[in-house]
FIZA-504727 format. One record per residue (C-alpha): residue number from 0; x, y, z; residue in three letters. Coordinates in steps of 0.2 Angstrom, whole numbers. Each point is the difference from the previous one (the first is absolute). Layout:
<recs>
REC    i      u      v      w   aa
REC  NUM      X      Y      Z  ala
...
</recs>
This chain:
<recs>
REC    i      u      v      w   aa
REC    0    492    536    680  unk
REC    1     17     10     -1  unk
REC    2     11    -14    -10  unk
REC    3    -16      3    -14  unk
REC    4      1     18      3  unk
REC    5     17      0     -8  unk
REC    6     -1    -12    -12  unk
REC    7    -14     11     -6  unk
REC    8     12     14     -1  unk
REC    9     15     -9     -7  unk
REC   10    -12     -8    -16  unk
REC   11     -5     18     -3  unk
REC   12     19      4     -1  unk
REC   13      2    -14    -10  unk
REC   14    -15      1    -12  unk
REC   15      7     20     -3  unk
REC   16     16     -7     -3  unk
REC   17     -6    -13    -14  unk
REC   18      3    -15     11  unk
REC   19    -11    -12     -2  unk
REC   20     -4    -12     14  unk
REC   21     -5    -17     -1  unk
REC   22    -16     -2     13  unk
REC   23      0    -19     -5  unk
REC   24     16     -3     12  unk
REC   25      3     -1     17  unk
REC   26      2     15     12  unk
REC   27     19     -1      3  unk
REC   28      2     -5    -18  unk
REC   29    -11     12     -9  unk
REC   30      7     15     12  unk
REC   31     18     -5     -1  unk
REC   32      0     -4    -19  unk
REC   33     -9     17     -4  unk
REC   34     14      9     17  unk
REC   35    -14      5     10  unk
REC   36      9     12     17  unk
REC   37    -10    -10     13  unk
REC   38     11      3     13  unk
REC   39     -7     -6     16  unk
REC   40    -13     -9     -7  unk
REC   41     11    -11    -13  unk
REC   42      2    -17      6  unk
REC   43     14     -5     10  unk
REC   44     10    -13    -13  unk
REC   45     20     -2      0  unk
REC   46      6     12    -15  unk
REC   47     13    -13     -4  unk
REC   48    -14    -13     -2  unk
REC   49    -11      9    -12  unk
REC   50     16      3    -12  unk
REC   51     -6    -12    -13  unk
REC   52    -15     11     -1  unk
REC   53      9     18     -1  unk
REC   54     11     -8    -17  unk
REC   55    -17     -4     -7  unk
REC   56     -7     18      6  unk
REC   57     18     10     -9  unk
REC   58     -2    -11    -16  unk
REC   59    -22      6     -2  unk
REC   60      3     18      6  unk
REC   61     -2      8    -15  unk
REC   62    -14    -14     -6  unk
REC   63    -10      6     12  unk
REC   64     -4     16     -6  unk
REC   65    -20      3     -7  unk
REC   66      2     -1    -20  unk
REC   67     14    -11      0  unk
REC   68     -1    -13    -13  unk
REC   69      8    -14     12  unk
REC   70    -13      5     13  unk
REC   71    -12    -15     -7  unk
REC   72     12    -13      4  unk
REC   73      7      4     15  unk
REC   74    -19      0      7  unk
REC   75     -1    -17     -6  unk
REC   76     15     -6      4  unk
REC   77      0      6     17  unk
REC   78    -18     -6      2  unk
REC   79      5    -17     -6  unk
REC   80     15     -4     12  unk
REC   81     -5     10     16  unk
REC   82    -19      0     -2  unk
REC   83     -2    -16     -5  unk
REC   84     17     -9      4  unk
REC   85      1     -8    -16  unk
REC   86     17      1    -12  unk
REC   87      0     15    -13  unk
REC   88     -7     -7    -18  unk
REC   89     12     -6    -15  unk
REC   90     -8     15    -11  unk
REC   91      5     13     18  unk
REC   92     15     -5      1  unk
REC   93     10      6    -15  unk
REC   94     -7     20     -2  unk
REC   95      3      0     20  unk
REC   96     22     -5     -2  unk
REC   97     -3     10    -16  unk
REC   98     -3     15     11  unk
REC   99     14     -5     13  unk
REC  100    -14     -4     13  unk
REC  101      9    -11     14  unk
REC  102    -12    -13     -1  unk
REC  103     14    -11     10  unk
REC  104     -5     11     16  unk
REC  105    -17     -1     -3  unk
REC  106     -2    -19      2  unk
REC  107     14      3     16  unk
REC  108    -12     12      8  unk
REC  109    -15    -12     -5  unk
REC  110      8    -13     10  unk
REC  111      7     10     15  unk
REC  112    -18      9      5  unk
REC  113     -7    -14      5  unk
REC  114     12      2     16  unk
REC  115     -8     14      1  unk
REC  116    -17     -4      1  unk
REC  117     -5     12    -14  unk
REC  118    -15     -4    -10  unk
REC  119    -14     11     -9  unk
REC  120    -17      3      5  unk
REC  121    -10     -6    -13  unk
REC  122      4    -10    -17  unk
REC  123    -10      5    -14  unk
REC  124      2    -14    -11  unk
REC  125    -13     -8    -14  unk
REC  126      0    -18      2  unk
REC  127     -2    -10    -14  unk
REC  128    -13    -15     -1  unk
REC  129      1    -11    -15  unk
REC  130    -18     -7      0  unk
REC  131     -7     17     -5  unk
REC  132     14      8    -11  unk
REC  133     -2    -19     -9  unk
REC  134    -20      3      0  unk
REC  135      0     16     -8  unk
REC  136     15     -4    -13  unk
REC  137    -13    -16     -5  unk
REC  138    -14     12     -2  unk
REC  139      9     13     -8  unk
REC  140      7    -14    -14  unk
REC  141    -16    -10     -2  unk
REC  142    -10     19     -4  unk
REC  143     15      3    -13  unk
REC  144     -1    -18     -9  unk
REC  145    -19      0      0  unk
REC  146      2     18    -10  unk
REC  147     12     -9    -10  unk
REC  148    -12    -15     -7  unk
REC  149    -16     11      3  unk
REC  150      6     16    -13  unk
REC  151     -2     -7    -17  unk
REC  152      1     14    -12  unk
REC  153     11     -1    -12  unk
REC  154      4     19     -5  unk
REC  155     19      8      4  unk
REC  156     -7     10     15  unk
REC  157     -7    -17      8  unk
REC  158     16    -10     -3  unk
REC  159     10     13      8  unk
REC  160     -9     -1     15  unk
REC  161      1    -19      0  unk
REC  162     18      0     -1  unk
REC  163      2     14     14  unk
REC  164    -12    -11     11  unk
REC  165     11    -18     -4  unk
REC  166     16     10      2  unk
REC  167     -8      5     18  unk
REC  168      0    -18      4  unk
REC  169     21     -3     -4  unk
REC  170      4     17      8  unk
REC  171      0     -7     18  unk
REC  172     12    -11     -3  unk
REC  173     14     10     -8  unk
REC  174     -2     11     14  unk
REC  175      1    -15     11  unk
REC  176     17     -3     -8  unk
REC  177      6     17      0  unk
REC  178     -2      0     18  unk
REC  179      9    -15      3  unk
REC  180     15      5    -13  unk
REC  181      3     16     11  unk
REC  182      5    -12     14  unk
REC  183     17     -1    -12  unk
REC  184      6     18      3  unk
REC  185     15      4      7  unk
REC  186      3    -21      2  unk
REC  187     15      2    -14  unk
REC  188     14      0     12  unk
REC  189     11      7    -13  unk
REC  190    -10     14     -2  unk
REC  191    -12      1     14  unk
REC  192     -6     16     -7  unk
REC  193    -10     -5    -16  unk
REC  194    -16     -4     -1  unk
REC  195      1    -17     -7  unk
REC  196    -18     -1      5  unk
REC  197     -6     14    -10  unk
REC  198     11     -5    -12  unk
REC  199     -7    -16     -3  unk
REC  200    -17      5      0  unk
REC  201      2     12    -14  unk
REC  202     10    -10    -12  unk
REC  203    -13    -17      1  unk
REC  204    -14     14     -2  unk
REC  205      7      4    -15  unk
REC  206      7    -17     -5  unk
REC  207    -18     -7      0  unk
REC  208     -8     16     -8  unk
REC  209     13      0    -16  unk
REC  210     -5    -20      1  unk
REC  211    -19      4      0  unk
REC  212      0     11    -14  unk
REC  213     10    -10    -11  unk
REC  214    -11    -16      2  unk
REC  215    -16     10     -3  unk
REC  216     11      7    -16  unk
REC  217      2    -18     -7  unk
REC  218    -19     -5      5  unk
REC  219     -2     12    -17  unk
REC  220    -17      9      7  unk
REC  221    -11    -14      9  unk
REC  222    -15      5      2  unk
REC  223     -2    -14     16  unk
REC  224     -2     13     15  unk
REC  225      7    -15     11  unk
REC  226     15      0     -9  unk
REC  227      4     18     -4  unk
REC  228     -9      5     17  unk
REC  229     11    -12     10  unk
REC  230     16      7     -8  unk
REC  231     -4     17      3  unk
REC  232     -6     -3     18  unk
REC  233     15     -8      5  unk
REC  234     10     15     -8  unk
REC  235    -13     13      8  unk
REC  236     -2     -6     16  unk
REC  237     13    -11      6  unk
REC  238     16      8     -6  unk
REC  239     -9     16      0  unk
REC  240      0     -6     20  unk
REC  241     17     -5      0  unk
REC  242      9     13     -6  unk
REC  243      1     17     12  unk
REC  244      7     18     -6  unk
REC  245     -7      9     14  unk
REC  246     14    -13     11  unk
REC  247     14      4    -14  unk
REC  248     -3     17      0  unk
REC  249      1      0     20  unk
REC  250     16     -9     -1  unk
REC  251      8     10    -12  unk
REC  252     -4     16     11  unk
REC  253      4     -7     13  unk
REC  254     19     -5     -6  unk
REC  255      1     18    -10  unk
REC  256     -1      8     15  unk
REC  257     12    -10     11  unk
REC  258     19      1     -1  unk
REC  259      2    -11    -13  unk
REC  260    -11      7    -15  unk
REC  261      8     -9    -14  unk
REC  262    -10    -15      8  unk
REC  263    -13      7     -7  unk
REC  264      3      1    -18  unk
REC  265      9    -18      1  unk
REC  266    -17     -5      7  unk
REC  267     -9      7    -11  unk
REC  268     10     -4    -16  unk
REC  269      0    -18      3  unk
REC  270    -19     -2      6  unk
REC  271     -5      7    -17  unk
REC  272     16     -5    -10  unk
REC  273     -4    -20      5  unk
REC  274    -20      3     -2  unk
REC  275      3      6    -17  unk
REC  276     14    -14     -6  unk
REC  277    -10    -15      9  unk
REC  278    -18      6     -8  unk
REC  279      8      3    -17  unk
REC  280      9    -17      0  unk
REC  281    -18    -10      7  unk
REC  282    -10     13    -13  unk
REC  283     12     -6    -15  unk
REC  284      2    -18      3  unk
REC  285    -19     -2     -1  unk
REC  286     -6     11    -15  unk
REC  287     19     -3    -10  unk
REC  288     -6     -5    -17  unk
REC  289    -17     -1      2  unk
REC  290    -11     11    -13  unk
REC  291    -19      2      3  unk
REC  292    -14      1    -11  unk
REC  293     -8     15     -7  unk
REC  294    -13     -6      9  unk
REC  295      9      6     15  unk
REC  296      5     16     -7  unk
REC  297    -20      4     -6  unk
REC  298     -6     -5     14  unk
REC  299    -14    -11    -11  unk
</recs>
């Protein structure tokens, strides 16, 4: 087969070149994004039609190099829209017009190949079933709640490991809530480029764990493990859910090294300026005025 011949060639050329190609796509896709010379065995399509898809191809170029820290994302992105033919994610979209990718062509060209006929041989794609991702969360919370009321031991080392288990069982639902929170980013039409999302999440993490340490301050040392362990599971595992500095710290990359750095530090000074402010103000409104015992203090 000569057309496989050459592109056997041309992905070499590539691959020495530090291109990387995206097998997931289509033929004319995957060789045209990655400017495979097919010459005779290209397929015959009006230049002027596939226009939309040449912007999106000038705005990548230099994404598409092997190392490149964008490279994650466009794979997925492209995946998304010309794989599956679904729109780009909220989380997507922001790091994408960030980087001045033309997703505007993208969604052109995703609408203007199916004149064209084009479609990929093979879609590689997990589909979720509720019955059995529902099963096996059951299963894994009833094995976590019978550890709970089956450990009795009442040392420190036991009660630690109580409290990580009941903070296992909030953790899903911070995570839950984090995910639909990040659905908020870039839906400030003012300034479409913040995280709001990310924003949000981090600040009611921290509003609820300044909240949940200064209610197990005022309980003065109760020795009740469902009331100090319910406290501290909620701070553990469901703002420790919540909150996300491996998305901050992304996002503040991602702006440092766009043309607009000073994004970054205004990002970043206001995520951690309002955590602080909101947590002190929810911290010192609950434990103002309010003295222990010695008790406390001693531990007795």
């Amino acid at each position: 087969n000569k057309a496989l011949q050459v592109e056997a060639a041309e992905s070499k050329k590539k691959a020495e070149m530090g291109v990387y190609i995206n097998t997931v796509l289509s033929d004319y896709e995957r060789r045209y994004l990655t400017e495979f010379n097919m010459g005779e065995h290209e397929m015959d399509i009006d230049p002027l039609s596939v226009e939309a898809l040449s912007r999106w191809r000038n705005s990548t170029r230099e994404s598409r190099k092997v190392g490149n820290n964008m490279l994650p994302l466009l794979t997925d992105i492209e995946y998304q829209t010309l794989v599956l033919d679904e729109d780009i994610s909220e989380e997507m979209i922001l790091p994408a017009l960030t980087a001045k990718w033309d997703i505007d062509s993208l969604n052109r060209w995703r609408e203007d190949k199916k004149k064209f006929g084009i479609q990929v041989a093979f879609i590689q794609q997990a589909e979720f079933r509720f019955a059995p991702a529902f099963r096996w969360t059951a299963l894994v919370m009833a094995l976590i709640v019978f550890g709970l009321v089956s450990f009795n031991a009442q040392d420190e080392y036991a009660t630690t490991y109580k409290t990580m288990l009941y903070a296992a069982t909030f953790a899903p639902f911070g995570a839950l809530l984090r995910w639909r929170l990040s659905k908020w980013n870039g839906k400030w039409k003012k300034y479409d480029w913040y995280p709001v999302g990310t924003f949000a999440t981090n600040l009611f993490a921290c509003i609820i764990s300044a909240t949940a340490i200064a209610i197990e301050y005022r309980l003065n040392g109760d020795n009740d493990f469902w009331v100090i362990g319910t406290i501290r599971a909620i701070k553990i595992g469901f703002a420790g859910c919540l909150s996300t500095v491996s998305t901050f710290i992304n996002e503040f990359s991602t702006f440092l090294s766009s043309e607009h750095p000073v994004r970054a530090y205004l990002y970043a000074f206001s995520s951690l300026g309002c955590s602080f402010v909101v947590g002190a103000i929810c911290y010192m409104s609950i434990v103002y005025g309010y003295e222990p015992s010695n008790a406390y203090y001693y531990g007795n």
